[in-house]
C-alpha positions in Angstrom: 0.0 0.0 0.0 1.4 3.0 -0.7 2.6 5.0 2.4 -0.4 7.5 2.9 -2.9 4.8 2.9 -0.8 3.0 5.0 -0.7 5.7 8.0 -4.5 6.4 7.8 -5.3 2.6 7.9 -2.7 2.8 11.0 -5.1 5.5 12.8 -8.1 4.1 11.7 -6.4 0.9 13.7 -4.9 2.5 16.8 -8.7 4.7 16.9 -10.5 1.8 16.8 -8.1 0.3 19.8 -8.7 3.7 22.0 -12.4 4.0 22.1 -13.7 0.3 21.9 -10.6 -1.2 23.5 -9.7 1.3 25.7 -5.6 0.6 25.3 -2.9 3.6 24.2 -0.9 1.6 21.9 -0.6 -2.1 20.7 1.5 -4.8 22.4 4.8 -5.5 20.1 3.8 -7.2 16.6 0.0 -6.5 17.2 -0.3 -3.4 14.1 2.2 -5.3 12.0 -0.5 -8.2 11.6 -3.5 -5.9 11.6 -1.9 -3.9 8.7 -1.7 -7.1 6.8 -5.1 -8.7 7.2 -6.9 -5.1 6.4 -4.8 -4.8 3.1 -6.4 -8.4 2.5 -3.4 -10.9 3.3 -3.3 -14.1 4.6 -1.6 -14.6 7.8 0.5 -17.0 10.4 0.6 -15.2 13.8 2.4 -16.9 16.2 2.1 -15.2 19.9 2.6 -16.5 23.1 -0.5 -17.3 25.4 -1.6 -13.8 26.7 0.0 -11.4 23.7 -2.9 -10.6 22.5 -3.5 -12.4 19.3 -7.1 -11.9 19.6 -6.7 -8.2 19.3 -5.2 -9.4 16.1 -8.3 -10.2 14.4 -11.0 -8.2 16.5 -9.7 -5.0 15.3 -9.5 -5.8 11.3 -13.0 -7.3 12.0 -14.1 -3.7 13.1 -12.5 -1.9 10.3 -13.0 -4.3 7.3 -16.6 -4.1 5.5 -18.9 -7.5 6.5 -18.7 -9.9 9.2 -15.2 -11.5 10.9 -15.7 -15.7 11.0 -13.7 -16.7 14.0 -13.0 -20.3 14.3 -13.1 -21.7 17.6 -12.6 -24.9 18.9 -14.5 -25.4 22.3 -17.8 -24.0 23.3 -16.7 -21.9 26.5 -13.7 -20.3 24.2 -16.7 -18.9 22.3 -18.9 -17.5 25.1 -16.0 -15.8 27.3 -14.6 -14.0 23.8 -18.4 -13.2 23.1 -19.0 -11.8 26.2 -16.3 -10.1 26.5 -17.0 -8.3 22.9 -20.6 -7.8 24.0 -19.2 -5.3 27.1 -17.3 -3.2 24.8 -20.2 -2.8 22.7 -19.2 -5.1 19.8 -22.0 -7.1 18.1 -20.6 -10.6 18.6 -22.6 -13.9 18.8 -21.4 -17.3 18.1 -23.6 -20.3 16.9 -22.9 -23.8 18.4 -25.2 -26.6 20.2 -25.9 -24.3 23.1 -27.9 -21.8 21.3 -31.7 -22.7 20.7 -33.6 -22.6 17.1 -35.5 -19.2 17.3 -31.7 -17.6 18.6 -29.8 -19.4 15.9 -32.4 -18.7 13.4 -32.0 -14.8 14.6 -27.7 -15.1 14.4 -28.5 -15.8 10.9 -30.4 -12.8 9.9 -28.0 -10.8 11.8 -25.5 -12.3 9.6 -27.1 -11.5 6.3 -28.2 -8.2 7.0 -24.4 -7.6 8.0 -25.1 -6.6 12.0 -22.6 -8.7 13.0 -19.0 -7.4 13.5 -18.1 -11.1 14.5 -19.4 -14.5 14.5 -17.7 -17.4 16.0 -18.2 -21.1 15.1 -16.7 -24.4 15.6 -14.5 -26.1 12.8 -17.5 -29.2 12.6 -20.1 -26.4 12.7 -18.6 -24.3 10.1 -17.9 -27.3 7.5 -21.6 -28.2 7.3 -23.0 -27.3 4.1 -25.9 -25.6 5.5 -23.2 -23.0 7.3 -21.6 -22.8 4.0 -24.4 -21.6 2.0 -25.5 -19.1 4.9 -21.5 -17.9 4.6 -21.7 -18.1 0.6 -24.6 -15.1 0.7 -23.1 -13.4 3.7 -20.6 -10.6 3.6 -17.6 -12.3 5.3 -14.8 -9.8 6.1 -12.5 -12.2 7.5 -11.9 -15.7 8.4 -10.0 -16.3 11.9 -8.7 -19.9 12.7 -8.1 -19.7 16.1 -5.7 -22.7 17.9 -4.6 -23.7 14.5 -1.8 -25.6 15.9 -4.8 -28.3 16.3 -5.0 -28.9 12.0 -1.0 -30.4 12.5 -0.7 -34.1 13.3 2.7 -33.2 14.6 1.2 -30.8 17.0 0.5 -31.9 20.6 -3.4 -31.2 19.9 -4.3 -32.8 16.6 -8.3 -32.0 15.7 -9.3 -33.8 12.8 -12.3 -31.6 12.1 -9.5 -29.0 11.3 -8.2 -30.4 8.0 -11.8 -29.9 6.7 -10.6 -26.2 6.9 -8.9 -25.9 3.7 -12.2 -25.9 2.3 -12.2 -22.3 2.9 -9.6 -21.7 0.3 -11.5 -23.0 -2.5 -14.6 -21.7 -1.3 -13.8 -17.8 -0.3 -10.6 -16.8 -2.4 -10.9 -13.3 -1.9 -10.9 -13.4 1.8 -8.1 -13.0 4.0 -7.6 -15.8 6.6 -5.6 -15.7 9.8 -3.8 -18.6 11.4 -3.1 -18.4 14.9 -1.4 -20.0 17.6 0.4 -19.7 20.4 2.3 -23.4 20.4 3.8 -24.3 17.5 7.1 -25.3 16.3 8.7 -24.7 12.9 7.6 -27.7 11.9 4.0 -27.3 13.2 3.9 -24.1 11.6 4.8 -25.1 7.9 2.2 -27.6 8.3 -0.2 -25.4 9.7 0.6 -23.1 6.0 0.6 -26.5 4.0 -2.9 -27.7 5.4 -4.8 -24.6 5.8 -3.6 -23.7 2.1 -2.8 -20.4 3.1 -1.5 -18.2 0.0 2.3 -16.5 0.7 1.0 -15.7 3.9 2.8 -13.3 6.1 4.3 -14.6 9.3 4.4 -13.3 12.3 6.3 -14.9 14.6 6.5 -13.1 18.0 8.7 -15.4 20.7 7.7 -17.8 23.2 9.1 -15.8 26.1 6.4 -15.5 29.1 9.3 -14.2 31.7 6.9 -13.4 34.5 6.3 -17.3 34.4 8.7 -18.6 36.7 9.0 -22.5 36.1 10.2 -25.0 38.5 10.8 -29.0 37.9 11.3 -30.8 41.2 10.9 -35.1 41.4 8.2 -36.1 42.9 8.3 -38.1 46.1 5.3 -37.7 47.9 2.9 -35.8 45.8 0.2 -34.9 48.1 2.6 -33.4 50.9 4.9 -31.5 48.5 1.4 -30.2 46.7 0.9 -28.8 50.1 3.9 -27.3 50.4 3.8 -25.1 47.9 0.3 -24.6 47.9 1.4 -22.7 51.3 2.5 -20.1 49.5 0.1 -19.3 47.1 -3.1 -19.6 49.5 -6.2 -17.5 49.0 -4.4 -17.3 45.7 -7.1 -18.4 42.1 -4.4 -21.2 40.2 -4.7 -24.7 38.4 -3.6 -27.9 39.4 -3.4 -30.7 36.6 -3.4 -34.4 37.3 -3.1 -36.8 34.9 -6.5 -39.0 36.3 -10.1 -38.3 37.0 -9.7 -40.4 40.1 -6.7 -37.9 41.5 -8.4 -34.5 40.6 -11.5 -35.9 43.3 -8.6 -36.7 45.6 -6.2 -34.2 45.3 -9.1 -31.5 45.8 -10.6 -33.0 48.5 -7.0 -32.8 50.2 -6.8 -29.1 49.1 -10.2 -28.6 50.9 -9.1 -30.6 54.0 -6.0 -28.0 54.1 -8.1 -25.4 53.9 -8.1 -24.5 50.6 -11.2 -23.7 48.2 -10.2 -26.2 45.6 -13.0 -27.9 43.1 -12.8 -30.8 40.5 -13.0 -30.6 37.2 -12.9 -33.3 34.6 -14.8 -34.7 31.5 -16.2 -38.1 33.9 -18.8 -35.0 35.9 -22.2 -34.2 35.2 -21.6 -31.7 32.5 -23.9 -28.7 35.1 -21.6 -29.8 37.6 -18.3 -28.8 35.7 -19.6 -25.6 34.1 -20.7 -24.5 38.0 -17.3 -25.2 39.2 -15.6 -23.4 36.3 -18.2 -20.5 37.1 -17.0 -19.8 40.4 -13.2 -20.1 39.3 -14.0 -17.6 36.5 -16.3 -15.5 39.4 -14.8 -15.5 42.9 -11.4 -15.0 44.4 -9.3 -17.4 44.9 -10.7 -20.5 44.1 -8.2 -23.3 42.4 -9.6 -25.7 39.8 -7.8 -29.5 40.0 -8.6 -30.3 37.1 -7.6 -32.8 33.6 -6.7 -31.5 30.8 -10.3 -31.3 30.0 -10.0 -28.0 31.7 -8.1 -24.6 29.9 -8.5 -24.1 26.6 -10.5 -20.8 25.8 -10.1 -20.1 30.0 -9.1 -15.9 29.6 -8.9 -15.3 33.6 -6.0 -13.0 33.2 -4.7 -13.4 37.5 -4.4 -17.0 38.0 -1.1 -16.8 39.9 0.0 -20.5 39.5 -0.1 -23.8 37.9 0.7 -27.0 39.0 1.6 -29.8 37.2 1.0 -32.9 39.9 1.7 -35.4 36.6 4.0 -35.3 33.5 2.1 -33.7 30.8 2.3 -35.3 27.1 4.3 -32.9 25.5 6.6 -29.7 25.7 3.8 -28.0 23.7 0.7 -29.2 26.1 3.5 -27.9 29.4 3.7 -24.8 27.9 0.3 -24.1 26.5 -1.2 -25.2 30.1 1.5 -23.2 31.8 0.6 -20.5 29.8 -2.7 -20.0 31.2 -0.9 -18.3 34.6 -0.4 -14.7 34.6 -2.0 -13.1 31.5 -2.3 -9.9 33.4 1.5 -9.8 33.0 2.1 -10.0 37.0 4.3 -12.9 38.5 3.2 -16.2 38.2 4.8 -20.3 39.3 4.4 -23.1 36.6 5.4 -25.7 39.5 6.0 -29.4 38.3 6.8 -32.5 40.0 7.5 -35.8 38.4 8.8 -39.3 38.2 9.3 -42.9 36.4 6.1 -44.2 37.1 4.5 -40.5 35.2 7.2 -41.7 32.0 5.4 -45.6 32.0 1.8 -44.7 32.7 2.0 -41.5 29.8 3.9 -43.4 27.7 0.8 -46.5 28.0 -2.1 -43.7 27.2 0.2 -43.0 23.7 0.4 -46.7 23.1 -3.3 -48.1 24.3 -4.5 -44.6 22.2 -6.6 -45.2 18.7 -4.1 -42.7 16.6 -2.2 -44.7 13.8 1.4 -45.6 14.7 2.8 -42.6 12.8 1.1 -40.6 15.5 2.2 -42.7 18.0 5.5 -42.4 17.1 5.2 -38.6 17.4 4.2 -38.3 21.0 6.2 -40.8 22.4 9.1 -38.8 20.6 7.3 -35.6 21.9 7.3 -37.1 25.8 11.1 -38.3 25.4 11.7 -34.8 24.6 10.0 -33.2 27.0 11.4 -35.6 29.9 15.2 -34.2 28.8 14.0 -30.9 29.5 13.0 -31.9 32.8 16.5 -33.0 33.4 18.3 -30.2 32.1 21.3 -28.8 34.0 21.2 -24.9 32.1 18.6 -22.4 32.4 15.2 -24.2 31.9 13.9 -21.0 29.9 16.4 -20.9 27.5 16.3 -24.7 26.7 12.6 -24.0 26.8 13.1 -21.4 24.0 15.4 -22.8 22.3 12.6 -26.0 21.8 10.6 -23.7 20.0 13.4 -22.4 17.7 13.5 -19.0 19.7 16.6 -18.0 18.9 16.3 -16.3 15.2 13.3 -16.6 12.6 13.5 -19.5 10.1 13.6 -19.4 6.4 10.4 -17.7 5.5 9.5 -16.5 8.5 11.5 -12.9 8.3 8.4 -11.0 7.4 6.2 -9.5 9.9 8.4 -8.9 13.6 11.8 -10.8 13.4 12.7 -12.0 16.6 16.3 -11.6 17.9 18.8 -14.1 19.0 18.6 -15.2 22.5 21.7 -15.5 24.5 22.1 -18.8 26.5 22.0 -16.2 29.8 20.1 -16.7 32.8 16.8 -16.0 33.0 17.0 -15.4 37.3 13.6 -16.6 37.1 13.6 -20.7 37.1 14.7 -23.3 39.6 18.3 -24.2 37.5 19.0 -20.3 38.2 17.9 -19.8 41.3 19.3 -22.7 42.6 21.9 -24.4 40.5 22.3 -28.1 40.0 25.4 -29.9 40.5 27.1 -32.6 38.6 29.0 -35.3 38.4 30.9 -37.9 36.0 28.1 -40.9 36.1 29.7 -42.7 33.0 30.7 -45.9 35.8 27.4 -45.8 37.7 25.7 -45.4 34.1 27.6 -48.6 32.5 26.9 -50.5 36.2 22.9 -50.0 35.6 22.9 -50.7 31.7 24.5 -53.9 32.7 22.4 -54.8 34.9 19.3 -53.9 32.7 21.2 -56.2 30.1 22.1 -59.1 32.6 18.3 -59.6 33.7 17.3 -59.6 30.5 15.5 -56.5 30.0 12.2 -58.3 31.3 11.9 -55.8 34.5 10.9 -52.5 35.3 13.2 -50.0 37.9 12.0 -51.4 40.8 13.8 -54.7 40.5 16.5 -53.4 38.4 17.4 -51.3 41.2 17.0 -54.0 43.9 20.0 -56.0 41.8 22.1 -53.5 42.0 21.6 -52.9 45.2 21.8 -56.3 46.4 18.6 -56.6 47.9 17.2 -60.3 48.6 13.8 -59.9 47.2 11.4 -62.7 47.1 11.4 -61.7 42.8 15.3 -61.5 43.0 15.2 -65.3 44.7 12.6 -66.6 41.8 14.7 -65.1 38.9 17.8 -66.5 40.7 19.3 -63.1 40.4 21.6 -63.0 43.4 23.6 -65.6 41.4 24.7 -62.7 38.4 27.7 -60.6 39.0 25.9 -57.2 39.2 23.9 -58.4 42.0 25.1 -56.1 44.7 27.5 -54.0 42.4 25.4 -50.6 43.6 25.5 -51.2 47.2 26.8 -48.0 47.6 24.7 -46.6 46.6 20.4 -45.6 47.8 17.7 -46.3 45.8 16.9 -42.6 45.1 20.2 -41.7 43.9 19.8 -45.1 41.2 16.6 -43.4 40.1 17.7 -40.2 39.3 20.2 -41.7 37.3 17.7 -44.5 35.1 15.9 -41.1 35.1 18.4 -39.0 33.4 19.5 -42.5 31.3 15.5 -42.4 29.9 15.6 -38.4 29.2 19.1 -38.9 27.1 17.9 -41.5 25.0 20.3 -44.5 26.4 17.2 -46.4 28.2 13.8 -47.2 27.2 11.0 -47.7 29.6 8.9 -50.3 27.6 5.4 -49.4 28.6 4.0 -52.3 26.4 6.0 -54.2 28.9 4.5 -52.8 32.2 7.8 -50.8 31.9 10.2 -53.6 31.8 13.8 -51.4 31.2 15.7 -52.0 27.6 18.3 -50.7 26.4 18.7 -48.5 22.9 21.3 -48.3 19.9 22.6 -44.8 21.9 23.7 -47.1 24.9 26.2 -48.9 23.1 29.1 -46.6 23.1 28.4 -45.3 26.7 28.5 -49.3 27.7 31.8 -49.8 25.8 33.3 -47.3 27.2 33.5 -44.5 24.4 31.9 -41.8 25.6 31.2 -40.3 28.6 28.0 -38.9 31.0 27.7 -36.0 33.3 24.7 -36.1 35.0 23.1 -34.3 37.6 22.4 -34.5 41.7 18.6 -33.9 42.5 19.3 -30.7 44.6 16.7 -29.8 47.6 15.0 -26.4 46.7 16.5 -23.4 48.4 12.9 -22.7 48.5 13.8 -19.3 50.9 15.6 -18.1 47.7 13.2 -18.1 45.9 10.9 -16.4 47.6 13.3 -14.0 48.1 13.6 -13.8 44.4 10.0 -13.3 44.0 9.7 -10.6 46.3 12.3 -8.8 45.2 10.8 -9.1 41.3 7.4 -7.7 42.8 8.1 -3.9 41.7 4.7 -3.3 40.6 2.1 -1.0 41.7 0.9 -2.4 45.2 -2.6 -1.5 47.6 -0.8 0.4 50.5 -2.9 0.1 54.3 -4.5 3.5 53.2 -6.1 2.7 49.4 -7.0 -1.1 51.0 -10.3 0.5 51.8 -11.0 1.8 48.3 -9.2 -1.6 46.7 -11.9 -3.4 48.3 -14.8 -1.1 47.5 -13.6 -0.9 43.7 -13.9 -4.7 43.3 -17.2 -5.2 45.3 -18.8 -2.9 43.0 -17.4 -5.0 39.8 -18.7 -8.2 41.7 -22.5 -6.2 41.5 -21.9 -5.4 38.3 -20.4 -8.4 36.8 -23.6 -10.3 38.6 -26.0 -7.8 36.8 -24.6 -8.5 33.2 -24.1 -12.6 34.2 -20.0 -12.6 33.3 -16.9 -12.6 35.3 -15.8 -9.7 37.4 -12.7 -9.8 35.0 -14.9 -9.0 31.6 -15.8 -5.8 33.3 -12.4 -4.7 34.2 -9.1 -6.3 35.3 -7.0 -5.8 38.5 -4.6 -3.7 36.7 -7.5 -1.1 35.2 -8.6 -1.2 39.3 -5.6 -0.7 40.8 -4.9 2.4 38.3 -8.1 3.5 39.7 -6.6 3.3 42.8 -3.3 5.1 41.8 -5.3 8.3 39.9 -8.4 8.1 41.6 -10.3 10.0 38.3 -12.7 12.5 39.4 -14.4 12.5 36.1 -15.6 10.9 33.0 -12.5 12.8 31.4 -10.1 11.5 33.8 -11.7 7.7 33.4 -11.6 7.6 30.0 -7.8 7.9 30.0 -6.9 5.1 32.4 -6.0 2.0 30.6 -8.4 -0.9 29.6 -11.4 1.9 29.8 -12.7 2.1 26.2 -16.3 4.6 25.3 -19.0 1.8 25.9 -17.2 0.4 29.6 -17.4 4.3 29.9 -21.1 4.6 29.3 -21.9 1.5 30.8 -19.7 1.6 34.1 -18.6 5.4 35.1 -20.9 6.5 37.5 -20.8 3.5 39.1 -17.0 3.2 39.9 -16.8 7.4 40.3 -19.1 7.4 42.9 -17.0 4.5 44.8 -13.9 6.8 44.2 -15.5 10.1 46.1 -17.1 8.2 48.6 -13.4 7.2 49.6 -11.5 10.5 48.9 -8.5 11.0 50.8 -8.8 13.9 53.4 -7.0 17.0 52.6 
């Protein structure tokens, strides 16, 4: 475009961002991709959980003519973006199996009478040829594939409704459509361009980088008291804990309740009113922490859950970070706290196998869990491995366009636990070669357990039946305890040397890397499992907290600000958090606007939150006006 029409379309952009939004200026790579979708170009945007991608397409869908098709993969995605959008004054609805006949039949003569600035859908919905037609005589602005890491099979969230999407191509060639995601690797993203069949699209690829996330790996030894533990310092605080079983979110709540805390279950095996009440009063009150499956998260926009835990080993690096990412979208410091162990590897590693996918798929996630377990047992700076995972460290071939990331230094982040408190390590090529033989002497028929007890020397009824006290590693490991052989088999599984055979019941085998470790030709430096300086990092935490904080004297008005957007949020049926966040509060604290003017300029408060909410919070304000 040339470079007049280019400004205007930038302050068409940036007005339309003031007055519905209520924001100043975008976040970093937001008005690159706008710019591109309104002059009518396809687009990969790639932005980490909480950068705002959905700005991305909401504000193109109120500049360009027609209505903008968002596509949307759960139900509850749908209604919080919707509801959200209906606040600010935006006509948004979204048509899925929750919306009667006489409302759906009224969505769709919004839609072709163009009232709708957006209308979301999921992929199956969308696909039907009845939604097609009602698209095909519509005036369709843009089409928005939201989560479109779920169309790749090597992504960790493969939706097969999501292929179907390439219809689109054929069908609307003159409208631009958006691809975005926040998870994706550079080989998820080219598929995501291959499959969509998106035409020299223009990438966007904004880092993975979430530094207020502070992550922490720790091995699990007993899972309900170190839960507990760190639970301590996060109580009265909203967070997520996963598990990897229905069974353990019902028990790991109801030991978060016994400790006093206001924890709820949430997974797919509950009464489906039962599940949307307890995600109502996560998305409504303070402090309330969902355990939960990953069933639960998706689509979940609460921008101050302060933590998530990780109680199981996840699937993938992907579904860690895209789970972890739903902690601290309001920017402010957040944990992604993890404990893990052998029996997590074998009973993951069984859901892959005992899955329907093909074996191609299989083979995918069981090389997607290997790789995540290494990253557990990294020795640097588990950020920058994180990063580096996702190819954070330049953009690759084709993906220079848009906002070019630059390369990361291999520095400490200050921010995980390998920084805060640094592992040590040791030369375990002996002690490596002394459990590989052992695995190899018993014939690869046993899981750790037994292994272990060889080494050790233990005189186990299993050891006497396999006449195992009679081979000449039996007792070679004396020296050392059980916990230390673990960490080790561990650290063997994570670098590729040992397989645990969950087709077995995790019997132990060896792999074609072990063999020159065995012989003797290379070597292993491993790590010691290190006890948490946990006082460090609290320290650390406190001393990061530099933000804006409710002194004794504004607690008063902090609490009167947020009762009233309880009332209101009741009145219009949708979190507190859809009427304003903490941060737009606590600048309400900090200015304490006297006026409509003043309110206006406060961030987050955009002309229909204005109309709709300003004498409401004013007249909190100058009922708690400082004395002069």
């Amino acid at each position: 475009m040339p470079a007049p029409i280019i400004e205007a379309v930038r302050e068409q952009a940036r007005n339309t961002l003031r007055t519905v939004f209520g924001y100043d200026d975008f976040r970093p790579g937001q008005a690159e991709v706008i710019e591109a979708v309104l002059a009518g170009r396809d687009c990969l945007v790639l932005m980490p959980t909480g950068g705002g991608k959905s700005l991305c397409y909401q504000v193109p869908a109120l500049i360009r003519p027609g209505t903008a098709v968002v596509v949307s993969p759960l139900i509850a995605l749908m209604q919080d973006q919707v509801a959200a959008l209906r606040q600010l004054g935006v006509a948004a609805s979204f048509l899925n199996s929750t919306v009667s006949w006489h409302e759906q039949a009224d969505i769709t003569r919004q839609l072709a009478e163009g009232r709708l600035d957006l209308l979301y859908l999921a992929p199956e919905r969308l696909l039907q040829e009845e939604t097609l037609r009602i698209l095909d005589r519509a005036d369709v602005a843009l089409f928005a594939i939201d989560e479109a890491h779920c169309v790749s099979q090597w992504g960790h969230d493969f939706r097969q409704d999501y292929l179907g999407l390439d219809v689109l191509a054929e069908r609307f060639p003159g409208v631009p459509r958006m691809a975005l995601t926040a998870t994706a690797d550079a080989r998820t993203r080219t598929e995501i361009v291959n499959r969509l069949r998106l035409r020299k699209p223009a990438r966007f690829v904004r880092g993975f980088d979430r530094p207020n996330i502070r992550y922490s790996v720790r091995i699990k030894s007993n899972a309900n008291d170190q839960l507990l533990a760190f639970m301590d310092e996060h109580r009265g605080q909203p967070g997520i804990v996963y598990c990897l079983s229905r069974r353990k979110t019902e028990t790991t709540a109801a030991a978060l309740r016994d400790a006093g805390h206001d924890a709820l279950p949430y997974h797919a095996g509950m009464p489906g009113g039962d599940r949307a009440r307890n995600q109502r009063r996560f998305l409504r009150d303070d402090g309330v922490v969902i355990v939960a499956t990953i069933a639960f998260g998706m689509g979940i926009d609460k921008p101050d859950v302060r933590f998530v835990a990780h109680v199981d080993l996840p699937k993938s690096i992907e579904a860690y970070y895209q789970e972890t990412g739903r902690a601290g979208r309001d920017g402010e410091h957040a944990d992604a706290w993890m404990i893990y162990g052998l029996q997590d590897v074998v009973r993951v590693r069984q859901l892959v196998d005992q899955g329907e996918a093909s074996e191609q798929q299989k083979r995918i996630e069981r090389s997607k869990l290997d790789t995540l377990l290494g990253w557990c047992e990294v020795t640097e700076c588990r950020r920058a491995a994180l990063l580096r995972y996702f190819g954070d460290e330049e953009p690759s071939a084709g993906e220079r366009e848009g906002a070019p990331l630059a390369r990361r230094e291999a520095d400490p982040c200050g921010n995980c636990d390998i920084c805060l408190d640094p592992p040590k390590t040791y030369d375990g090529t002996v002690e490596a070669q002394k459990l590989m033989s052992c695995i190899v002497r018993t014939g690869q028929y046993f899981g750790a357990g037994h292994v272990i007890d060889v080494l050790r020397g233990k005189d186990t009824p299993k050891v006497q039946q396999h006449r195992h006290d009679k081979l000449s590693t039996f007792g070679i490991g004396s020296d050392i305890g059980a916990t230390q052989w673990r960490s080790l088999l561990r650290q063997l599984i994570a670098g590729g040397f040992v397989l645990a055979d969950a087709a077995r019941f995790g019997a132990l085998r060896l792999t074609q890397a072990a063999r020159p470790l065995l012989r003797g030709e290379t070597t292993l430096t491993l790590r010691e499992d290190a006890v948490a300086n946990r006082a460090r990092e609290r320290s650390a935490r406190k001393s990061r907290d530099d933000g804006f904080e409710i002194t004794p004297q504004d607690e008063a008005l902090w609490e009167a600000l947020r009762e009233c957007r309880l009332h209101l949020a009741d009145d219009a049926s949708v979190p507190p958090y859809v009427v304003f966040h903490d941060a737009t509060l606590k600048e309400f604290v900090r200015l304490r606007p006297q006026s409509r003017t003043a309110m206006v300029a406060v961030h987050g408060v955009g002309q229909a939150k204005l109309d709709r909410y300003a004498d409401a919070f004013l007249e909190v304000i100058a009922a708690h006006a400082r004395p002069h």
